[in-house]
OpenMM code with the backbone's topology and positions (N, CA, C; nanometers):
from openmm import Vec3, app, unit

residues = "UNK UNK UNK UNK UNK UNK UNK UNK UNK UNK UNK UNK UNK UNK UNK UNK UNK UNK UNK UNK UNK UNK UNK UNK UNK UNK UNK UNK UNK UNK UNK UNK UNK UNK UNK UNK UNK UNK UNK UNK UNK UNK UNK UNK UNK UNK UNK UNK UNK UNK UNK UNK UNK UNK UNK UNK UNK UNK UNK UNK UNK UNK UNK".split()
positions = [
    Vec3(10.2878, 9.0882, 9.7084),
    Vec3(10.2622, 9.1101, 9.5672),
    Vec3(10.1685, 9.0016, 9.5160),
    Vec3(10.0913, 9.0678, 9.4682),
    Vec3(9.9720, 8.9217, 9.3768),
    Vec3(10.0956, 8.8633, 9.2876),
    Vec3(10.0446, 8.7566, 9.2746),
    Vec3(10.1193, 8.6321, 9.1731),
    Vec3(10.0741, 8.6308, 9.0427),
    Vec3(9.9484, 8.6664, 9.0303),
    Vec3(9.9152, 8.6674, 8.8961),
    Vec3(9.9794, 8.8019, 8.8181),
    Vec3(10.0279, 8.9124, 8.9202),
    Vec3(10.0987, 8.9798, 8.8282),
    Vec3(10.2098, 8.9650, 8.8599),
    Vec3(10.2966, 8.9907, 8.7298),
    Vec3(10.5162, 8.9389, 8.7395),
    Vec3(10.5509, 9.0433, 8.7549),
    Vec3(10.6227, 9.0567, 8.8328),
    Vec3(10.7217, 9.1465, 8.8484),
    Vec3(10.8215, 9.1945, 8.7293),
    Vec3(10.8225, 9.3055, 8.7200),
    Vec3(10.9148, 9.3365, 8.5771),
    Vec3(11.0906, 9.2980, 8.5922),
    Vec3(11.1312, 9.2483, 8.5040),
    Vec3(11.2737, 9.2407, 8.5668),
    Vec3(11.3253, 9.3398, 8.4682),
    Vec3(11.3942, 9.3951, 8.5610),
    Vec3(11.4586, 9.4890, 8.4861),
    Vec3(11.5923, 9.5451, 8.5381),
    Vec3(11.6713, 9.4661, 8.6015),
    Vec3(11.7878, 9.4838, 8.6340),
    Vec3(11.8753, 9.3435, 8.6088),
    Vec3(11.9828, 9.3053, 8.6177),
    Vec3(12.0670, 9.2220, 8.6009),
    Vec3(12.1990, 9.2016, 8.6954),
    Vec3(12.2225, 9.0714, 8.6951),
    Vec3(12.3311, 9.0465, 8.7762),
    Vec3(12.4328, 8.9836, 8.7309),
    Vec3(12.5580, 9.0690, 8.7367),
    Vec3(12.6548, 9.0015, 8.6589),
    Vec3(12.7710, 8.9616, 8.7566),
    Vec3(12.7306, 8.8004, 8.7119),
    Vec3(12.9020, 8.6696, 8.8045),
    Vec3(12.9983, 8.6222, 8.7490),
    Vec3(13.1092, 8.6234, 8.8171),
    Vec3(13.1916, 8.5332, 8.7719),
    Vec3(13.2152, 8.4006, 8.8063),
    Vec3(13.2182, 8.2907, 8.7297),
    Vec3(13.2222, 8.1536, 8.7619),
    Vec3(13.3051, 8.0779, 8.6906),
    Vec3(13.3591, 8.0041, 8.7337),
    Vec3(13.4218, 7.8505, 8.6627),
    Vec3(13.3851, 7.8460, 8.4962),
    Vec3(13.4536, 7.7951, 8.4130),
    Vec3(13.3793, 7.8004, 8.2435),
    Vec3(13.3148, 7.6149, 8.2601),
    Vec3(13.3687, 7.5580, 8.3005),
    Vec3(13.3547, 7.4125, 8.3426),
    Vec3(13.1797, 7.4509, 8.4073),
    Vec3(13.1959, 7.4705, 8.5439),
    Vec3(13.0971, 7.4907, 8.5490),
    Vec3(12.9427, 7.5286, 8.5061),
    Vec3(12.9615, 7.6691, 8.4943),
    Vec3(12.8932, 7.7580, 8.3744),
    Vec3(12.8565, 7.5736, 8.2740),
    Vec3(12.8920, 7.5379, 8.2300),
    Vec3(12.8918, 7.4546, 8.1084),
    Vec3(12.8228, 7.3577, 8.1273),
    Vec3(12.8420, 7.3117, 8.2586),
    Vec3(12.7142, 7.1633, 8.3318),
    Vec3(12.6188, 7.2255, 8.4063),
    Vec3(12.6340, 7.3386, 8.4194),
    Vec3(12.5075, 7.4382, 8.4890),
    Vec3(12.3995, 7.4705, 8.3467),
    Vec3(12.4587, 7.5146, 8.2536),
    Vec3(12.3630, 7.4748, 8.1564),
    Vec3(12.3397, 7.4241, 8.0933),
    Vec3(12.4059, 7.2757, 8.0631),
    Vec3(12.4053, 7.1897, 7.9970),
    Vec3(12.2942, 7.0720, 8.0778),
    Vec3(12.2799, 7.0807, 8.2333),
    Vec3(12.1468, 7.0305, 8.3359),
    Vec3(12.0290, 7.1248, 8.3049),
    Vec3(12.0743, 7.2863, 8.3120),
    Vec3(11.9469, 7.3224, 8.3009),
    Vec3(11.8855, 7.2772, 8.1500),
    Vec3(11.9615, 7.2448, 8.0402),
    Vec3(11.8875, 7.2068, 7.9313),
    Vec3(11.8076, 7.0490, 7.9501),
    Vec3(11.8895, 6.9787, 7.9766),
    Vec3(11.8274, 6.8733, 8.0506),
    Vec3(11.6998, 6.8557, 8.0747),
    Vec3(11.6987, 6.9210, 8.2342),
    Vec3(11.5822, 6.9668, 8.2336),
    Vec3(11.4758, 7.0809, 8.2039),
    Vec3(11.4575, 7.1170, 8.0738),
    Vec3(11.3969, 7.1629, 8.0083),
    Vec3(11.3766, 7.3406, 8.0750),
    Vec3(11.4607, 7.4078, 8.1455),
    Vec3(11.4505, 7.5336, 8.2246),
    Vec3(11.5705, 7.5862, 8.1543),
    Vec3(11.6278, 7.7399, 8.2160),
    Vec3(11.7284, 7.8070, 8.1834),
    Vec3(11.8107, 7.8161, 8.2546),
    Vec3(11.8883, 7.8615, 8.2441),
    Vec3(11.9794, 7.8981, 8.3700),
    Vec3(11.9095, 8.0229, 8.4460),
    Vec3(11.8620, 8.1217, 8.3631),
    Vec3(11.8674, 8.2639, 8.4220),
    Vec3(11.6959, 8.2049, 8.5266),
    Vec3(11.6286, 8.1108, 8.4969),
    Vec3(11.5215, 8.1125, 8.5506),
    Vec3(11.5394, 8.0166, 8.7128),
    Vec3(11.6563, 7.9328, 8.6712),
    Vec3(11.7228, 7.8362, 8.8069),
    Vec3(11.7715, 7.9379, 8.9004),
    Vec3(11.8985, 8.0084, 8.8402),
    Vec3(11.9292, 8.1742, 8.9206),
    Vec3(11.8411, 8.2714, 8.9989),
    Vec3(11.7164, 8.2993, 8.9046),
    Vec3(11.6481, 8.3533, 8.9844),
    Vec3(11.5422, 8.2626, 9.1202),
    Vec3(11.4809, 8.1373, 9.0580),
    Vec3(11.4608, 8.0404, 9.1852),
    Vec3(11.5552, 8.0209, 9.2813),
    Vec3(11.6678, 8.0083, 9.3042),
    Vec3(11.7680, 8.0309, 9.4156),
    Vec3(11.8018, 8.1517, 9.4687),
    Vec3(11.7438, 8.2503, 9.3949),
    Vec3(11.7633, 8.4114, 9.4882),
    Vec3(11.6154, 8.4001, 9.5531),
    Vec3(11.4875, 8.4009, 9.5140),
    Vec3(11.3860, 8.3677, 9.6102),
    Vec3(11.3706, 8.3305, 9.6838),
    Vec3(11.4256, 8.2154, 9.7005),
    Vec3(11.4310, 8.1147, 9.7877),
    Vec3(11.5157, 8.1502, 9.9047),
    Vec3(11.6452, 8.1576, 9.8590),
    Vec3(11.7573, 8.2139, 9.9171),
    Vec3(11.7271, 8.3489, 10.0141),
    Vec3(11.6227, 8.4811, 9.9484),
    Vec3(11.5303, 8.5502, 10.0010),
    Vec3(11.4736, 8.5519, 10.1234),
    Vec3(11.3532, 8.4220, 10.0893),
    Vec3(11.2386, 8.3606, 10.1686),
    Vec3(11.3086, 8.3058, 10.2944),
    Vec3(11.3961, 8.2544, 10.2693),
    Vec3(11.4636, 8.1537, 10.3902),
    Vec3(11.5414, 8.2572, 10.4726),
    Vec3(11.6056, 8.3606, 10.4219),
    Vec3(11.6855, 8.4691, 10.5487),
    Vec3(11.5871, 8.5626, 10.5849),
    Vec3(11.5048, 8.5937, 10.4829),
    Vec3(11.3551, 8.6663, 10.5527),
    Vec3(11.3653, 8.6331, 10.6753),
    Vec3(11.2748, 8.4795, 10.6818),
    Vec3(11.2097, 8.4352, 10.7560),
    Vec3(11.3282, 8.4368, 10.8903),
    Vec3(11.4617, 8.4179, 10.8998),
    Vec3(11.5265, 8.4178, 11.0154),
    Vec3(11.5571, 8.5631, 11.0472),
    Vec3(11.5737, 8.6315, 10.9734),
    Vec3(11.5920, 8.7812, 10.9966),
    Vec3(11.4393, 8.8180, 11.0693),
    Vec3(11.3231, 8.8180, 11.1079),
    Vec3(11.2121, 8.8484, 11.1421),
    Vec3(11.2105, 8.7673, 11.2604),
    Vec3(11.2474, 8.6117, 11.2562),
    Vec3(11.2471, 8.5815, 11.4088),
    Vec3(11.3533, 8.5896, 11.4983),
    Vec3(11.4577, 8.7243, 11.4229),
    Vec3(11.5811, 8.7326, 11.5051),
    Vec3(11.5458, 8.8865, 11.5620),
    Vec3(11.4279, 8.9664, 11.5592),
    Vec3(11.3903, 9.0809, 11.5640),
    Vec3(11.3163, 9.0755, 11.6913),
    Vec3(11.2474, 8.9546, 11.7318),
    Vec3(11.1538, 8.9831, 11.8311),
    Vec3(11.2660, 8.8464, 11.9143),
    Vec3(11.3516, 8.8513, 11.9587),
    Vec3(11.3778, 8.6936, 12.0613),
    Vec3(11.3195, 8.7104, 12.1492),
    Vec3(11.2862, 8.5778, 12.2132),
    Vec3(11.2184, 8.5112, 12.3075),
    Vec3(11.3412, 8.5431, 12.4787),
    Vec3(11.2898, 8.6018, 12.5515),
    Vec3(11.3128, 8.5651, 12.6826),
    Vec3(11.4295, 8.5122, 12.7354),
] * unit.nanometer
topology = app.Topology()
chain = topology.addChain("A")
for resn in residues:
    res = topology.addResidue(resn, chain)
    for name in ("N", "CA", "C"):
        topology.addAtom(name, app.Element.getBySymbol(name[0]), res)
């Protein structure tokens, strides 16, 4: 996908978590000046990118 265009979001994911938590999860993301829903989605990318990448070199093994 080009980068210069965003992807539409248009679905949602709904968790259950700790209220404690939840509470220093966004009380850091205010901190540092981000959201929660935008930290959430950087850890599903990522999270993504990284089993991608082992799922593809678990397709062809070596010998």
């Amino acid at each position: 996908m080009d980068k210069s265009i965003k992807a539409k979001k248009n679905s949602q994911l709904v968790i259950r978590i700790n209220d404690m938590q939840r509470d220093r999860f966004v009380s850091i993301c205010e901190e540092l000046d981000t959201s929660a829903a935008r930290e959430v989605r950087r850890f599903i990318r990522l999270f993504l990118a990284e089993h991608e990448k082992a799922a593809e070199g678990s397709e062809h093994p070596e010998p």
